[in-house]
N, C-alpha and C positions, 0 to 999 in steps of 0.2 A: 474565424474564432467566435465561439458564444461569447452575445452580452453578459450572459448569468456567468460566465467562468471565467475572469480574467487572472493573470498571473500574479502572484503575489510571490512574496516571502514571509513563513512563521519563523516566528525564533519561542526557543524556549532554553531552557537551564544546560538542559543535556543535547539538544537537538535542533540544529535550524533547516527550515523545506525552502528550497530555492527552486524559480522557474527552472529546468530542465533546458538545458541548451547544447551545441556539437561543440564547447568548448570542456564540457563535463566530459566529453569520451575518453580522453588517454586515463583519468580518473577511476572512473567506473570500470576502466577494463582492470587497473588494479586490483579493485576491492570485489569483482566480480571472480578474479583469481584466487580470491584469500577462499581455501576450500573448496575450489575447484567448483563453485555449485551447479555449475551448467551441466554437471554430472550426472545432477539427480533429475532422474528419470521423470518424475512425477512434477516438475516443476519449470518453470518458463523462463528462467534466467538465462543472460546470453551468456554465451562463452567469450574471453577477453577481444578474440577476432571478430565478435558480432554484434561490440555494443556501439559502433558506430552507426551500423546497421537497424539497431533498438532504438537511438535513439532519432533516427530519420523519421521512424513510423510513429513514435511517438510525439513529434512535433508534429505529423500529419494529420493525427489525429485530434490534437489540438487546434490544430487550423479549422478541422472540420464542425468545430463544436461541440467533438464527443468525450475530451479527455481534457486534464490539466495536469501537465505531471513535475515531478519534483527533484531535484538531486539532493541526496539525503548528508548533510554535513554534520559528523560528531562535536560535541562543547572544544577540541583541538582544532576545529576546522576543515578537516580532512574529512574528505570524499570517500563514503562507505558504502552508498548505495542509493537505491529509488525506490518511488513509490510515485501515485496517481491517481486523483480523482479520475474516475471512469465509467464510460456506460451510462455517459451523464443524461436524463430528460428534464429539461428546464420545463417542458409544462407540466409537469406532475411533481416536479420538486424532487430527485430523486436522484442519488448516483452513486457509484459504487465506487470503494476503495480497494484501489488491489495494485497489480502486478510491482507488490512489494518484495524489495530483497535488500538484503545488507553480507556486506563481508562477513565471515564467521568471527572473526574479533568483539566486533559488538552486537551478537546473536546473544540475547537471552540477558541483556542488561535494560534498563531505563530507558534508552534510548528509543527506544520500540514504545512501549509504555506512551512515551512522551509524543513521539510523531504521531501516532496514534489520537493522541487528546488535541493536539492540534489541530489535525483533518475534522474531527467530530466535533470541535468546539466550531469552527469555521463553517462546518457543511449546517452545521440545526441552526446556530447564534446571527450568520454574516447572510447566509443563502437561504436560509429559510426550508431546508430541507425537513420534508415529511416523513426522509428514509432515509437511510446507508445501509448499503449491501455489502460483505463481503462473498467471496468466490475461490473455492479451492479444491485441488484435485482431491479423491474419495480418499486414496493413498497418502495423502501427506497428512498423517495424522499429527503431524508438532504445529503446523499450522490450522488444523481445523480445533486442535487445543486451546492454540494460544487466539484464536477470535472467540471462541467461551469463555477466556477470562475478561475476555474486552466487555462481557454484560450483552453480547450480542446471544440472538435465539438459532435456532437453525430453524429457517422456511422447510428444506426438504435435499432432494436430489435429484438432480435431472440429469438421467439416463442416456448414456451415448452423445452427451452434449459436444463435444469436441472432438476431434481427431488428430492425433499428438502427432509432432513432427516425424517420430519412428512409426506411428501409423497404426498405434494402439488406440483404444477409445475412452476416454476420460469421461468418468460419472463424475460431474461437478456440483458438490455440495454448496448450498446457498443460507448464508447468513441474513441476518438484519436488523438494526436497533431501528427504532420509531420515535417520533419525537416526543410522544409522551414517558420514553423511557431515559429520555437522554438526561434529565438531573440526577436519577439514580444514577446510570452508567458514569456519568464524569464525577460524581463524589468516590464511586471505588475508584475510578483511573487514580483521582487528588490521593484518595487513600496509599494507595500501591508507589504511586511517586513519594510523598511521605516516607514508606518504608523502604524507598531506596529505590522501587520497580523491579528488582529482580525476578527472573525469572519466566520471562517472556521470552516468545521467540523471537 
């Protein structure tokens, strides 16, 4: 496990991030059901039989130094979904947010909004990051939306970056705030939580 990434908990109003553990699984296989997401084609969520599976490699990856990931708990306390610092380089200051997902219940509510301010207050204010990246298929366009409301830029696209478990090849678009942008970005986040945060993915 990296120095620079140890496990925490964020709480916030609408939203608390918890270490990522195999007691979260029968959980996650829930909220991984709600809307079936494992369906969609263009996107890396497990099916309810694979998140025990998810979340093996994501604690291996944590162990490795490269990730820190999260069980996503709604203000009721129920298990809706995950997310994960990722792709992390501690000597460049530098890591990405992703292989986020939530139940369809709390799709496009504050909640998103919020976990979101969390990670970026944590990654620029506690880790001294230079950078947050996000990473998403070319296809999924409600997700490469909803990281432009986040105040993030898009870097570009990198061309045949993946090869999806059906065997298709995934152009993955690359986002990224920088930390001289991050006081702008987290006054819209305060803004958009203010207004409720609707409207996010």
């Amino acid at each position: 496990m990296s120095a620079w990434l140890q496990p925490l908990t964020l709480r916030g109003r609408h939203v608390s991030l918890e270490p990522l553990s195999p007691a979260h699984a029968p959980a996650l296989a829930l909220a991984a059901a709600d809307g079936e997401l494992h369906r969609l084609w263009y996107t890396s969520v497990p099916g309810p039989h694979e998140v025990e599976a998810y979340v093996q490699k994501a604690l291996a990856q944590q162990d490795a130094g490269l990730a820190l990931p999260f069980a996503v708990r709604d203000a009721q306390g129920d298990i809706v979904g995950s997310t994960r610092y990722c792709n992390a380089d501690a000597a460049n200051r530098r890591v990405e947010i992703g292989y986020t997902w939530y139940a369809r219940r709390v799709q496009r509510t504050a909640l998103n909004t919020e976990a979101k301010r969390l990670l970026l207050a944590h990654a620029f204010e506690t880790l001294g990051c230079i950078a947050v990246e996000f990473r998403t298929h070319w296809h999924n366009r409600q997700s490469r939306e909803a990281i432009a409301r986040l105040g993030a830029k898009q870097d570009g696209v990198l061309r045949n970056h993946m090869i999806m478990p059906d065997g298709t090849y995934r152009d993955t678009v690359v986002f990224s705030i920088i930390a001289s942008e991050w006081p702008t970005v987290r006054r819209g986040l305060d803004w958009r939580l203010e207004q409720g945060g609707r409207g996010d993915a």
